[in-house]
N, C-alpha and C positions, 0 to 999 in steps of 0.2 A: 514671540512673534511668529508669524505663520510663514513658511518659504514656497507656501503658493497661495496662489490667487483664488480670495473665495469664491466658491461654486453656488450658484444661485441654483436652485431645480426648478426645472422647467415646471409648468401647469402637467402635459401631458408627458412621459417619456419616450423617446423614440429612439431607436439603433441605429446607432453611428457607427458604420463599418469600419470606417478609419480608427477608431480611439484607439488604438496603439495597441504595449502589452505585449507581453512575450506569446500569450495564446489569441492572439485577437483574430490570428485566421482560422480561428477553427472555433471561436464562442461565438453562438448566437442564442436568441431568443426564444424558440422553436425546436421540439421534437421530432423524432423519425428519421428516417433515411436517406442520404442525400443523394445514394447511388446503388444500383446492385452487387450486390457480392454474395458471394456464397462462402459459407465459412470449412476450412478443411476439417475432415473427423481422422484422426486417426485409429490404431488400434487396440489402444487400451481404453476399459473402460469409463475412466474422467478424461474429458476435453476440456482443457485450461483455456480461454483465449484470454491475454494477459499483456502486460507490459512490466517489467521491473522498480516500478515506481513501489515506494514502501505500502500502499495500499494491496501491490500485484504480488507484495515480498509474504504478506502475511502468508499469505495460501500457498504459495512454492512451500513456503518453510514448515506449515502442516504436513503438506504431501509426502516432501521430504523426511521429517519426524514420523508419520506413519508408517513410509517402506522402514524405515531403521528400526521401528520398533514389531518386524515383521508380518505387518497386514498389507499381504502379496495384494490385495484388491484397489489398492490405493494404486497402483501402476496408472501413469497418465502421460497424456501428450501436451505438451504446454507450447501455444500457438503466438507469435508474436502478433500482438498488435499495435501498430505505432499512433499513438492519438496524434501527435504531433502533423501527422498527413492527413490525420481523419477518418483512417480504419475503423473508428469506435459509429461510424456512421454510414456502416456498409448495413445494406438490408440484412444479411445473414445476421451480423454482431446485433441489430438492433432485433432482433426475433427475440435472442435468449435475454437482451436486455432491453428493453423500452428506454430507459433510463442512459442509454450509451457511456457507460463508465465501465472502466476496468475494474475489479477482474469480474468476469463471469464463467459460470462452468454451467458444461452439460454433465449429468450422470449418466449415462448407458447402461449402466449394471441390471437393471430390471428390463421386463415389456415393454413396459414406456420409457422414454427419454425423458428425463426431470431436470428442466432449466433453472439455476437459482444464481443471482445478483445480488451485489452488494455484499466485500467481505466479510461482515462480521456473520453475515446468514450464509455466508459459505464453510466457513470455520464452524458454524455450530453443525450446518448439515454433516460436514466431515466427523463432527464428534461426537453426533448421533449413531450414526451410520459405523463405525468401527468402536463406540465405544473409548473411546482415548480420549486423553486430555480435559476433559470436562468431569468432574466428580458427580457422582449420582446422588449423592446422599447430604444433606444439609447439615449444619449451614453452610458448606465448604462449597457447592453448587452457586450458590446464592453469591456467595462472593466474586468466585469466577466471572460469573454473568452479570453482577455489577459492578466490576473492572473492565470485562469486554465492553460493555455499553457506555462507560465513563471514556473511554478508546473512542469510540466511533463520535460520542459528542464533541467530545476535545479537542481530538486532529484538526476538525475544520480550523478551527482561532491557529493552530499551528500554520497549515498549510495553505489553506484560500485568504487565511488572514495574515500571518505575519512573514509567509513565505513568500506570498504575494506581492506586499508591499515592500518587503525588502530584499528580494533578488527580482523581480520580474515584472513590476511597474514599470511605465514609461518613463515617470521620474519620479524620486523619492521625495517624499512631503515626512513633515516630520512629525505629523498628529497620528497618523494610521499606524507608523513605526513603532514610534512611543508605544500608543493603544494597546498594540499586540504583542510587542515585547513583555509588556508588564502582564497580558494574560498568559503567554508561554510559560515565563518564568514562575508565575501561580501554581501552573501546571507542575512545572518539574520539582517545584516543592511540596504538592501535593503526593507525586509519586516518591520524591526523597525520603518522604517523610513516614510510607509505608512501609519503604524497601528497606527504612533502619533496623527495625524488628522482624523482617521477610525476606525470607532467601528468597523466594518468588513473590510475583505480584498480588495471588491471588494467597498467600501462605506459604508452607512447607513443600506446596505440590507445583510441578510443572502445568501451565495449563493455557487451553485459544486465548486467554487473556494477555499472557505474555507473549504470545506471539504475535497478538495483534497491536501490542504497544510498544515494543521492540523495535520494527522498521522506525518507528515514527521520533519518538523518547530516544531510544538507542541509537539512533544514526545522530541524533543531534548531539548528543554529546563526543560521538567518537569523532565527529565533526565531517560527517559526509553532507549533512544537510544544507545547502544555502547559502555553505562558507561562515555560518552566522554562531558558530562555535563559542567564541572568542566576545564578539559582540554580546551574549549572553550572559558570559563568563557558565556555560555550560558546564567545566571543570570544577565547579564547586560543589556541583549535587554529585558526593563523594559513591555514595548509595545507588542513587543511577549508572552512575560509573561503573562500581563493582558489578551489576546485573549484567548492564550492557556486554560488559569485560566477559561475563561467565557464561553468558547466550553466544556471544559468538564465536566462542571455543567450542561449542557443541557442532559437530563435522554438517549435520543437518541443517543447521541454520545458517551457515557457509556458504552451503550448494544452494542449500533453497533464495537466498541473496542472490545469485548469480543467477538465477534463470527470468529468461526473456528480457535481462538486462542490456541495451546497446550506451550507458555511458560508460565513464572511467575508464579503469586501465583494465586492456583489452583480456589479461589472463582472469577479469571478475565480470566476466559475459559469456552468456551462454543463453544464446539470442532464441533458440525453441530447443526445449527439451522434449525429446520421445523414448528414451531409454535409457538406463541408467549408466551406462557405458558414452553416456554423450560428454558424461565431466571430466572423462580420459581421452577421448578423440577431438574435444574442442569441435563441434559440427560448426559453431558461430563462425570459424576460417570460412568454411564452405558459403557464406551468405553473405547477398549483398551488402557492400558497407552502408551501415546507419544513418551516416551524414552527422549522427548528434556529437 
């Protein structure tokens, strides 16, 4: 039996500013800018602007992995943006992205300035451009890039779908829950079931694949996500487990976790990064409180 009331749709749909929802001040129907802003540049060649959200965590934690595996070029300034206010809808943010999602990055490194959105085409740009992480040579390439892209289709059923329904719905209905539970859980036995015969996701090699399925897969089991750990029984994909366990013992994916992050506990924030000395000075004291 259904624990809400069925929803007839309308002929035509119209935007009800009211409908509730933990983002409902800030979703709408309509692209572009709502206000001027200009966005700050700092002095290293990539400009981050970012939020810590596991979509904002992928690219921290490239950047991160690329200074440790010493490509000084990767030096960046990582810019808070808070969607939650609707930063992702200042004119500046909306140049480099149309799209207004986090993360997007400038390159500076050339003549021209090269705008690129949307992480997974951030992560590949990064793996282009320094050569890391992405294997050149097939089929070991082909796999990577068909894990990253199994990543970007997936999350949504994770996050707009069952992270939505069960942490940040107005009220909980028990069809959407269900629904997306049982695609999550597909999910994390789809990736269990890889990670049985694979130290990494893409194989033997470290790669943007795992990095980009890590925030997402990996917080849900260590049980950062949604509170919905337990409710999953997440602790059963043993396999997920162990990966998750063995990424975030690498000091890179730590640090890259922490930046432009404003929840949790306050020593795993590190609200804008611009140097690498910022993970021992804690700059995040220095900044306004977050509110979140």
């Amino acid at each position: 039996m259904s624990d809400h009331p069925e929803y007839v749709p309308p002929r035509v749909w119209t935007w009800e500013k009211a409908s509730g929802g933990h983002f409902a001040s800030i979703n709408r129907p309509v692209a572009g800018p709502t206000h001027e802003k200009a966005l700050p540049v700092g002095r290293h060649p990539l400009q981050l602007y970012s939020l810590g959200t596991p979509n904002g965590q992928k690219v921290t934690i490239m950047l991160e992995e690329l200074l440790a595996a010493g490509h000084a070029g990767a030096e960046y300034d990582a810019w808070l943006i808070r969607i939650n206010e609707g930063d992702q809808f200042g004119s500046g943010f909306v140049e480099i992205n149309p799209n207004s999602k986090i993360p997007a990055l400038v390159d500076r490194s050339g003549p021209t300035p090269i705008r690129v959105f949307e992480s997974g085409a951030i992560l590949m740009h990064l793996a282009e451009k320094f050569d890391a992480f992405l294997p050149t040579r097939q089929p070991e390439r082909a796999e990577a890039l068909s894990w990253l892209f199994w990543q970007m289709g997936s999350a949504p059923f994770l996050g707009g779908g069952f992270g939505h329904f069960f942490a940040y719905a107005p009220t909980k209905q028990e069809y959407p829950i269900n629904r997306y539970a049982m695609e999550v859980k597909r999910q994390l036995d789809v990736l269990d079931r890889r990670l049985a015969d694979n130290e990494f996701v893409a194989g033997d090699v470290y790669t943007i694949a795992d990095m980009a399925i890590w925030p997402w897969y990996g917080g849900l089991v260590k049980g950062w996500l949604y509170d919905a750990a337990e409710f999953l029984s997440a602790g059963d994909y043993r396999n997920v487990v162990r990966w998750a366990d063995q990424l975030f013992a690498r000091p890179a994916v730590a640090r890259g976790r922490k930046v432009n992050r404003v929840v949790g506990d306050p020593a795993g924030q590190l609200h804008e990064r611009h140097d690498a000395g910022d993970f021992d000075t804690r700059t995040q004291d220095k900044l306004a409180p977050s509110g979140a």
